[in-house]
N, C-alpha and C positions, 0 to 999 in steps of 0.2 A: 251589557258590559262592553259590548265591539265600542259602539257609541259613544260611550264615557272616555274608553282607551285616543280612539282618535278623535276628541276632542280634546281632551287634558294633552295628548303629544301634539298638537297642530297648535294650540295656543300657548298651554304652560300656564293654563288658570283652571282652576274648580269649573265641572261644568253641572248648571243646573237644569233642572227636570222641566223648566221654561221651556229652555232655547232645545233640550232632547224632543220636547213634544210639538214642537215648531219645526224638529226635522221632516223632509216630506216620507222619507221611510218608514217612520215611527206612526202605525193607525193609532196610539190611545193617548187619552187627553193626559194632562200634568197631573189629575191624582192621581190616577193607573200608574205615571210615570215615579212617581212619587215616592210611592209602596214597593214600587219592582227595586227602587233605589236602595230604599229599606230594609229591603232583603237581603241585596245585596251588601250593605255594611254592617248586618249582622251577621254575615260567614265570613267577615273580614275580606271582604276582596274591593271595598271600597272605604274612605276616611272622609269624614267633612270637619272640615277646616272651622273653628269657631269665627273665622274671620268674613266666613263666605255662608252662602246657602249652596253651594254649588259642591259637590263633590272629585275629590282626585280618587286614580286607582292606587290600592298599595300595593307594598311587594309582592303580595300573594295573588292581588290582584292582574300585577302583569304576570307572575308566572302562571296564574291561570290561564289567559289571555294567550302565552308563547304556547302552551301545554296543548288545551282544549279549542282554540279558535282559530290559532295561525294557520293551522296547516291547512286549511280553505282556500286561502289567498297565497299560497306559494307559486302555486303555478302561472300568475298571471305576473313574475317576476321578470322582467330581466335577469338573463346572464352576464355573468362579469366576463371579461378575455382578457387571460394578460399576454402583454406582448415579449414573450420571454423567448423568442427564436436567437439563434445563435449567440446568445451572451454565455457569461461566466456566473456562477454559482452566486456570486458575491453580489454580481448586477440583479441576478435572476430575484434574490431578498431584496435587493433597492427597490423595485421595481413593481412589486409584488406590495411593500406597505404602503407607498405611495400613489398608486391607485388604485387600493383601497381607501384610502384614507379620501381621497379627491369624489369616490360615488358613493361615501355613507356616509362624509362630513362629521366621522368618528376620529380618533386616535388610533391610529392601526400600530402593531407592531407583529414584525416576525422574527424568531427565532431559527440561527442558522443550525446544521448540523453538526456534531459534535466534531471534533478537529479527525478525533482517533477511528471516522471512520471514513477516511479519504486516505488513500496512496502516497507517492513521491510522485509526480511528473518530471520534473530535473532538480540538479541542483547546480549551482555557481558560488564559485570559488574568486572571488574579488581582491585586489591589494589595492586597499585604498591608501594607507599610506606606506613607508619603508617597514614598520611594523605594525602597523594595524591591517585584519582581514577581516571583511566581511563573509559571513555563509548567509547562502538564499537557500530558503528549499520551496519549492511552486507545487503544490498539490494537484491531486487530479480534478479536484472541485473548483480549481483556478485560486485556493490561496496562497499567500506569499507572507512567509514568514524569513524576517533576518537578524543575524546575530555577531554581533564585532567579537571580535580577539585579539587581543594587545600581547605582543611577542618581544621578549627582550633585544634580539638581535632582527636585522632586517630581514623578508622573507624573498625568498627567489622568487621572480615571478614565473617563474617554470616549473618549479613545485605547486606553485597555487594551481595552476593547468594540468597538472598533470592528478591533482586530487579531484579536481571536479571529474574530470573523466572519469578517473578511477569509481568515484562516489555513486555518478550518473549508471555507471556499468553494475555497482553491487548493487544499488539500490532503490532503483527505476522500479516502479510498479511494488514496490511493498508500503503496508499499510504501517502509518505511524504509530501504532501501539501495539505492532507484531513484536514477539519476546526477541525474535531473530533479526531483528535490527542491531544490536550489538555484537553478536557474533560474525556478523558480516563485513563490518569495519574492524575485524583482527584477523590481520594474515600473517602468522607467523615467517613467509617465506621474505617480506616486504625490508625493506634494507632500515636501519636505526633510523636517520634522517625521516624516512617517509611514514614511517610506523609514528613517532614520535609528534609530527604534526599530525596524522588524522588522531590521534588520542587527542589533541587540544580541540578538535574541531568535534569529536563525538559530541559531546552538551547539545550541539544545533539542532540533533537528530535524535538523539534518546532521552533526551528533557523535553523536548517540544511537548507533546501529550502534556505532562504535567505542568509547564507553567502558561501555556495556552489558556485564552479566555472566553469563556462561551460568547457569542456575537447574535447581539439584538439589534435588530434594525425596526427605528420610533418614526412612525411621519406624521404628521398631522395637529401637533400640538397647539400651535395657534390657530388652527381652523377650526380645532373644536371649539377652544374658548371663545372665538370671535361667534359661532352659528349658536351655541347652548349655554343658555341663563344656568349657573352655578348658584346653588343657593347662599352661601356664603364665601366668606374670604377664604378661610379654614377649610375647607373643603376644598378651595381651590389649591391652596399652600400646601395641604398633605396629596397630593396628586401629583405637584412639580416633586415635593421631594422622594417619591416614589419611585416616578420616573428618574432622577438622577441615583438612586439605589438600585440599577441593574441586575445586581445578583439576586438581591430579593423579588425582585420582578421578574426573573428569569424561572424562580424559583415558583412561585404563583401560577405561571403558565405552564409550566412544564406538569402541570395534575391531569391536562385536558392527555397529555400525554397517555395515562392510561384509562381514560376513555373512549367510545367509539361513537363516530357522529359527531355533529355540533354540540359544544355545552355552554348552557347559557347560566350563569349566574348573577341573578338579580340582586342588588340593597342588601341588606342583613346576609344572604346569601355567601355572601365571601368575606374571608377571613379577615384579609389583610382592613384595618381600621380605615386606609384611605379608597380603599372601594365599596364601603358599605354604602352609600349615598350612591353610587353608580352603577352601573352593568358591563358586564362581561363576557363576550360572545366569542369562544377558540374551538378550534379545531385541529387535529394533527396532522403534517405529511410524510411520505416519506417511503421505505421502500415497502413490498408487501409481506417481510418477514421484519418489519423492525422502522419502527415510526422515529424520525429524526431531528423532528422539529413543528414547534405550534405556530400559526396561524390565527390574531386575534386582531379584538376589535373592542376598545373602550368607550363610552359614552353613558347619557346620561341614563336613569330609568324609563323616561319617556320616549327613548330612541323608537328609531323603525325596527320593529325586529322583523319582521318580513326580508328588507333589504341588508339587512344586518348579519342573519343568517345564511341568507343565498348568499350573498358575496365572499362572506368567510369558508363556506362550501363548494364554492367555486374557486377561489383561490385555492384549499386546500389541495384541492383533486388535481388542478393544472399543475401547481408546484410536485407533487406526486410522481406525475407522468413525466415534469423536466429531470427530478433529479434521478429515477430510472434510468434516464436514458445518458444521464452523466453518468452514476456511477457503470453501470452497464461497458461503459467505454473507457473505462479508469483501469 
């Protein structure tokens, strides 16, 4: 079964009981190899193609294969290293799909963490024009989120100065979906004028959680296409438009979420219609009470799962330990 696996993934063609008994591994002649064949695509973990004499694995055949045989060959893996030292949360997901994507010649993607669980770092209070302001707010995971306001009359630029401050002093180090963000932008002691702009400017800070968008970062979509034969057009086409439907992709990977470990799911395996032809290798990171984000890898059924695994397992763990140590300091 090893055999058939890495010959069907190193070519991409039906392999026959010929060229297996011509292996120098393999002690029995082509009818031993023959029957062993036979067996094997009676418990369905093999299919012969009416076109060939040569046999592919099916789905159950690679999930046997990730299940029962892989884990021999794990250890003679390479480790992945990402180089995630002093960056920002946002570089740390660039960086993170991208070389993945470059040592499995897969489709990586990763999934940031939810907005509502990162702080304030500051915020800034901008006059961009006589009446239009911008508000910044920079998180403790290094995002930056901004939001204009268009004011009938023109604004002092001494009040815009005097809100950030103010802003920066209530609400430095509280979390974006704490109830007590709203309460902290009303002081009754605060004069009409300065009460009256931080209420237009509240939205920047108590909507954010809600109109916020989960953030996936995709790398490697031409390098899959260009390394792995696509059996069809259609297969390729519901893939692209997959990928351009984020939410529902977001949504598919977020299941590894409440699992533990690697999960892989093969072909027929997964739901979504455009990955039943492909594989699916995620993992989750995140802190040790509360997982924040998956780590994956698409490609085709014939992939490596050896390095496919490892890599998504090493990514998962490094990305873990980085953002510990961001939120830790937030």
């Amino acid at each position: 079964m090893r055999k058939v696996v890495d010959g069907h993934r190193a070519g991409g063609a039906p392999v026959g009981s010929k060229a297996l008994a011509e292996d120098p591994d393999v002690t029995w002649g082509a009818s031993t190899v023959r029957h062993e064949l036979a067996v094997l695509e009676e418990h369905g973990l093999l299919a012969h193609p009416h076109t060939s004499a040569g046999r592919v694995p099916t789905d159950a055949g690679y999930r046997y294969f990730v299940d029962r045989l892989l884990p021999a060959r794990s250890a003679r893996r390479p480790s992945l290293e990402l180089d995630l030292v002093r960056t920002e949360l946002d570089e740390a997901m660039r960086v993170t799909s991208e070389t993945l994507s470059q040592v499995t010649n897969l489709l990586a993607l990763v999934s940031a963490p939810p907005i509502d669980t990162s702080t304030i770092r500051r915020v800034e209070v901008l006059v961009l024009q006589p009446q239009v302001v911008m508000a910044v707010v920079i998180t403790s995971t290094g995002g930056v989120t901004k939001r204009l306001f268009t004011f009938e009359t023109p604004v002092d630029p001494g009040l815009a100065d005097w809100a950030a401050a103010y802003l920066n002093d209530r609400l430095t180090g509280m979390g974006l979906g704490a109830r007590m963000l709203v309460s902290k932008l009303a002081d009754p002691t605060l004069g009409a004028v300065e009460r009256r702009f931080l209420e237009q400017l509240a939205p920047a800070f108590t909507e954010l959680v809600d109109t916020a968008e989960d953030t996936l970062y995709v790398d490697g979509a031409a390098r899959l296409l260009r390394e792995h034969r696509f059996q069809d057009v259609s297969q390729l086409n519901e893939l692209m438009t997959l990928l351009e439907r984020r939410v529902t992709l977001l949504g598919i990977l977020a299941s590894a979420l409440d699992e533990r470990g690697v999960v892989v799911r093969i072909g027929g395996e997964n739901e979504a219609p455009a990955l039943r032809t492909l594989a699916v290798v995620a993992a989750s990171y995140g802190l040790p009470r509360r997982r924040l984000g998956t780590v994956s890898l698409i490609g085709p059924v014939q992939m490596d799962y050896a390095v496919a695994i490892g890599a998504v397992r090493d990514a998962a763990a490094q990305l873990s330990s980085f953002v510990e140590d961001v939120y830790d300091g937030s």
